[in-house]
Backbone as CSV, one residue per row, in Angstrom:
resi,resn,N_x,N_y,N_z,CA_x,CA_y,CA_z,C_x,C_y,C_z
1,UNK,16.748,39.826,-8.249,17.596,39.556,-7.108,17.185,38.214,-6.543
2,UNK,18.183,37.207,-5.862,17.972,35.961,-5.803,18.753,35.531,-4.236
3,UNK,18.641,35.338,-3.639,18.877,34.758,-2.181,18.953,33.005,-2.640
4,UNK,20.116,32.410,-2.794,19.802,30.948,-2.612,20.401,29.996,-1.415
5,UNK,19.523,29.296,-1.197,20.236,28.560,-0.107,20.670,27.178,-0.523
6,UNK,22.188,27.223,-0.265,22.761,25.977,-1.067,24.186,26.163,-0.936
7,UNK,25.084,27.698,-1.364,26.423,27.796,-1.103,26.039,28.446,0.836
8,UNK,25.922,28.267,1.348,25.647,28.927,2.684,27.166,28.700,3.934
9,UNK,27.973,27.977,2.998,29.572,27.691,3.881,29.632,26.141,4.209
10,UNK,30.781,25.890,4.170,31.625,24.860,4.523,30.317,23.972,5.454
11,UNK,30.022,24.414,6.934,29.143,23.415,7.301,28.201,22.721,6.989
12,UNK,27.071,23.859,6.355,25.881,23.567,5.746,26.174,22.421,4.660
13,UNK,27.542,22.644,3.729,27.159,22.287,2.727,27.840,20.679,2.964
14,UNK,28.491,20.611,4.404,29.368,18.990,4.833,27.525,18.397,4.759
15,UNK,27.128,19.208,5.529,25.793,18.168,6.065,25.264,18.068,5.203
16,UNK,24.614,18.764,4.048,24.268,18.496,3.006,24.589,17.607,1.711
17,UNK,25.943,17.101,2.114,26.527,16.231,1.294,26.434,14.826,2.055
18,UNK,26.710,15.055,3.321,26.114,13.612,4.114,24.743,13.340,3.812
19,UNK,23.887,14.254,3.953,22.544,13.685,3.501,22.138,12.959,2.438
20,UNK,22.929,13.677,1.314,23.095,13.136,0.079,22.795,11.389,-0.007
21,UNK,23.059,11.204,0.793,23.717,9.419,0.959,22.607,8.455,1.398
22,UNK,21.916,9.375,2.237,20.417,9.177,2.780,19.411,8.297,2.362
23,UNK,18.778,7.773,2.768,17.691,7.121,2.334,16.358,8.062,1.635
24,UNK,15.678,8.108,1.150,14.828,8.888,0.530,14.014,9.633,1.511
25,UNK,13.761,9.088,2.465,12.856,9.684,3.187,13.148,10.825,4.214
26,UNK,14.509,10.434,4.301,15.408,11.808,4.947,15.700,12.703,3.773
27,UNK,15.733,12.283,2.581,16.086,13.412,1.720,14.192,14.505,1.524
28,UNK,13.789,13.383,2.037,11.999,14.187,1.798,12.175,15.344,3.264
29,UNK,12.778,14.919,3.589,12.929,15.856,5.192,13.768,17.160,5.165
30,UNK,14.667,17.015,4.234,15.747,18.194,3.919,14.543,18.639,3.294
31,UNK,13.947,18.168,2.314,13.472,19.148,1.734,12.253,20.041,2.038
32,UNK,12.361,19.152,3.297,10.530,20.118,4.034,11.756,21.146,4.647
33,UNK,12.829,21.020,5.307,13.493,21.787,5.979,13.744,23.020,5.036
34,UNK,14.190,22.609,4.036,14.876,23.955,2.910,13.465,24.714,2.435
35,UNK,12.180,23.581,2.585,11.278,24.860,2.038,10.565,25.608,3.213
36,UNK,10.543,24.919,4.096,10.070,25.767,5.538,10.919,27.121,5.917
37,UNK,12.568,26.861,5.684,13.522,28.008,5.559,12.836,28.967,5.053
38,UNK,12.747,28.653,3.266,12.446,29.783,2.425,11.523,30.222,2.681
39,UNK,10.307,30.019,3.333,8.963,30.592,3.323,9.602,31.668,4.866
40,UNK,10.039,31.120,6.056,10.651,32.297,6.796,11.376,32.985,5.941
41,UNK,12.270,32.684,5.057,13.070,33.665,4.979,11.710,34.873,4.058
42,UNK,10.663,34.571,3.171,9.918,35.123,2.579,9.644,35.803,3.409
43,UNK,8.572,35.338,4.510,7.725,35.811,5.461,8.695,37.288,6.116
44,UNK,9.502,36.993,6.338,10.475,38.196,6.874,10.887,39.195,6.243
45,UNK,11.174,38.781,5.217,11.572,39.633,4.012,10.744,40.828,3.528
46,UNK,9.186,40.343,3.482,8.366,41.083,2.997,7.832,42.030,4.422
47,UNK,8.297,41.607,5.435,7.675,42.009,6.870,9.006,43.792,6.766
48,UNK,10.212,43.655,6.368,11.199,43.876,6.230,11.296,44.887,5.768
49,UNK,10.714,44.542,4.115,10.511,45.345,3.045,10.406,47.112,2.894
50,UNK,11.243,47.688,2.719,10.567,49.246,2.757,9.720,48.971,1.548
51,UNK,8.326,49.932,1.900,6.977,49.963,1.554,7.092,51.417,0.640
52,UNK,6.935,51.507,-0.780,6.528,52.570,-1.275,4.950,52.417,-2.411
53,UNK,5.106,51.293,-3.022,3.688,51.349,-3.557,3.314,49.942,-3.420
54,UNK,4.803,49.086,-3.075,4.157,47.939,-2.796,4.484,46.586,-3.427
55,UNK,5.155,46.931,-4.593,5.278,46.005,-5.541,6.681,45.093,-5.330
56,UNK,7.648,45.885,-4.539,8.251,44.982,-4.333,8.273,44.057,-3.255
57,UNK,7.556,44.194,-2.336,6.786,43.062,-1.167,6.315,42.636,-1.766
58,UNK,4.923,42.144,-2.535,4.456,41.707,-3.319,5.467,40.612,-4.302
59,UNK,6.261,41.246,-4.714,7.130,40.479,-5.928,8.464,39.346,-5.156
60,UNK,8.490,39.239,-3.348,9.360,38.717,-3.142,8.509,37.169,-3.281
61,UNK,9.184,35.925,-3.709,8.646,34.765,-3.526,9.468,33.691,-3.516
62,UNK,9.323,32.630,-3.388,10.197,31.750,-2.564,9.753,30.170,-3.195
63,UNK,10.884,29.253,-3.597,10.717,28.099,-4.392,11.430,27.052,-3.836
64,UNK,11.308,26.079,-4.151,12.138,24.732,-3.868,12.785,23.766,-5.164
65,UNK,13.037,23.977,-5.423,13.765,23.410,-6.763,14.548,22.054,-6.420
66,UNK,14.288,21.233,-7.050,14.619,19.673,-7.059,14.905,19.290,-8.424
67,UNK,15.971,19.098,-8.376,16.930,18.944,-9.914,18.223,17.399,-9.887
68,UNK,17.606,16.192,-10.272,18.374,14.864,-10.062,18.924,14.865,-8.754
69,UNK,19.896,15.275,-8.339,20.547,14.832,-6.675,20.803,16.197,-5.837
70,UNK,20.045,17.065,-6.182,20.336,18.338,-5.930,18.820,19.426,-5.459
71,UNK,19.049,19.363,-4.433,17.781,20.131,-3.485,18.409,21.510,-3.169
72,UNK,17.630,22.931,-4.370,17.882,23.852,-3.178,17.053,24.762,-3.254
73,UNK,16.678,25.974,-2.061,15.807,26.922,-2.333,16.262,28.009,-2.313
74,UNK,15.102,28.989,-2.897,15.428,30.457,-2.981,14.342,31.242,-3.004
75,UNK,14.839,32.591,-2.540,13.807,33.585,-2.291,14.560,34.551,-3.382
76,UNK,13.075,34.828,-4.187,13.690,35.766,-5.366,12.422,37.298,-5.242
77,UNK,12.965,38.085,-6.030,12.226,38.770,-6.705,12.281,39.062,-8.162
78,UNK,11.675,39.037,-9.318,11.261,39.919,-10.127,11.881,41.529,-10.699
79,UNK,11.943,41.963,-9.082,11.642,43.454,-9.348,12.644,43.922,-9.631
80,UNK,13.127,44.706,-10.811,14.912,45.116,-11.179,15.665,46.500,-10.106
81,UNK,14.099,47.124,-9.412,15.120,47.692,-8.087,15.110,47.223,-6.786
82,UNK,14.968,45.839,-6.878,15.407,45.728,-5.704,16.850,45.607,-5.406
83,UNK,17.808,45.303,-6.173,19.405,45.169,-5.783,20.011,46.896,-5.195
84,UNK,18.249,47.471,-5.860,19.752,48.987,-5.379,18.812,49.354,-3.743
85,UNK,17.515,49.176,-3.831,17.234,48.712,-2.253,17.439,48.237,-1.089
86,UNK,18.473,46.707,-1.822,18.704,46.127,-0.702,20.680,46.739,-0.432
87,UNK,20.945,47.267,-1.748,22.962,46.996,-1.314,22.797,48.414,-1.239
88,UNK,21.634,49.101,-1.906,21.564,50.873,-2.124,22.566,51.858,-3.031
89,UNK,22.785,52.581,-3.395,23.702,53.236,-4.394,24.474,54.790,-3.874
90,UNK,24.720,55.145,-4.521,25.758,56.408,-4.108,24.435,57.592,-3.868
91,UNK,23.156,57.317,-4.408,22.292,58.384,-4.056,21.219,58.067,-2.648
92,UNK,21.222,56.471,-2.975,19.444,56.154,-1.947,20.780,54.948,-0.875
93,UNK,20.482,55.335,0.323,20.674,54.533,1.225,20.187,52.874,1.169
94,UNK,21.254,52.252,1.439,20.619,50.718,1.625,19.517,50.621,2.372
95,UNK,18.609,49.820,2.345,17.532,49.261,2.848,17.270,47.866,2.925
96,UNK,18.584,47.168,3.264,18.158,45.609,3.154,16.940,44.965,3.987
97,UNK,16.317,44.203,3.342,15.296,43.053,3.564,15.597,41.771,3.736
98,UNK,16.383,41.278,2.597,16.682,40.347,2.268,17.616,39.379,2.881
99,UNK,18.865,40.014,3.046,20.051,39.443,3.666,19.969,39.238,4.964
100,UNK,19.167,40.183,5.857,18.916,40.304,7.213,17.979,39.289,7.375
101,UNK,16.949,38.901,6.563,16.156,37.707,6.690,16.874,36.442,6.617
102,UNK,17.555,36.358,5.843,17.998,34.605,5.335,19.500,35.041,6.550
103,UNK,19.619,35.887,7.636,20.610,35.759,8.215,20.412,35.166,9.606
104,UNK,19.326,35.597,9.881,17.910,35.010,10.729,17.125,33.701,11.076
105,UNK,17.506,33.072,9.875,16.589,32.151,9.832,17.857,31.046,9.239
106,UNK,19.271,31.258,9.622,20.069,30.342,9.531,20.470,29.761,10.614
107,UNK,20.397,30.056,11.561,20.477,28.918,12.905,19.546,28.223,12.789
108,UNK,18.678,27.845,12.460,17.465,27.294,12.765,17.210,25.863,11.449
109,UNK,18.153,27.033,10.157,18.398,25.806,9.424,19.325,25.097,9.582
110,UNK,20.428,25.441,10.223,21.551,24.352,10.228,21.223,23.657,11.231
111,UNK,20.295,23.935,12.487,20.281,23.090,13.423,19.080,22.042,12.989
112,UNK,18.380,22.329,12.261,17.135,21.478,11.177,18.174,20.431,10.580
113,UNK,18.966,21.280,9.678,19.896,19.757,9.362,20.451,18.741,10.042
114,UNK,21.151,19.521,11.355,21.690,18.816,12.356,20.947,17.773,13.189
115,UNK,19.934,17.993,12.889,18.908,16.827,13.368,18.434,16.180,12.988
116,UNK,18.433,15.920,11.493,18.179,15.002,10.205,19.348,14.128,10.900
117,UNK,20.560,14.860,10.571,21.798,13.991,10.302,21.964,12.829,11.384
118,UNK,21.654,13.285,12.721,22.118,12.976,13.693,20.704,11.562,13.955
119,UNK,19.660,11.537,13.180,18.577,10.775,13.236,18.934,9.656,12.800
């Protein structure tokens, strides 16, 4: 399961394309912004987490990926049950972690961008 931040809607992704244009050192700034995101969105996630032996707190982790003109991050796991944890199935109740985290910690990134831009 994969949380990325990058399609996040129309605004995020205007400002993110203005940045684009940037001088390098603002693009070094998005990218402290997108990885400071992911580590909240981690930090929460695992705070979040229903707890049964452990492994899937453990297995949530969080990257920054920088690929030619293209900055984005994500909080993943590993673990193959977490999708029925977090959306849940016709037997086990949802238990999201995930979505409720990176839902959290999106004001904070768009207004992070918004203050690049506006610099």
């Amino acid at each position: 399961m994969r949380v990325t931040i990058g399609n996040i809607g129309p605004q995020a992704n205007a400002i993110i394309r203005a940045l684009r244009s940037y001088a390098p050192e603002r693009r070094a700034r998005v990218a402290r912004v997108i990885a400071r995101t992911c580590l909240e969105i981690e930090r929460t996630a695992k705070r979040q987490c229903p707890v049964d032996t452990g492994r899937l707190r453990a297995s949530i982790r969080s990257a920054l990926e920088d690929v030619a003109d293209h900055l984005r991050g994500a909080v993943l796991t590993d673990v193959d049950y977490a999708v029925y944890v977090e959306l849940g199935t016709r037997r086990l109740a949802a238990q999201p972690f995930l979505l409720p985290a990176f839902e959290a910690a999106l004001p904070r990134f768009l207004q992070a961008l918004r203050d690049i831009y506006r610099s």
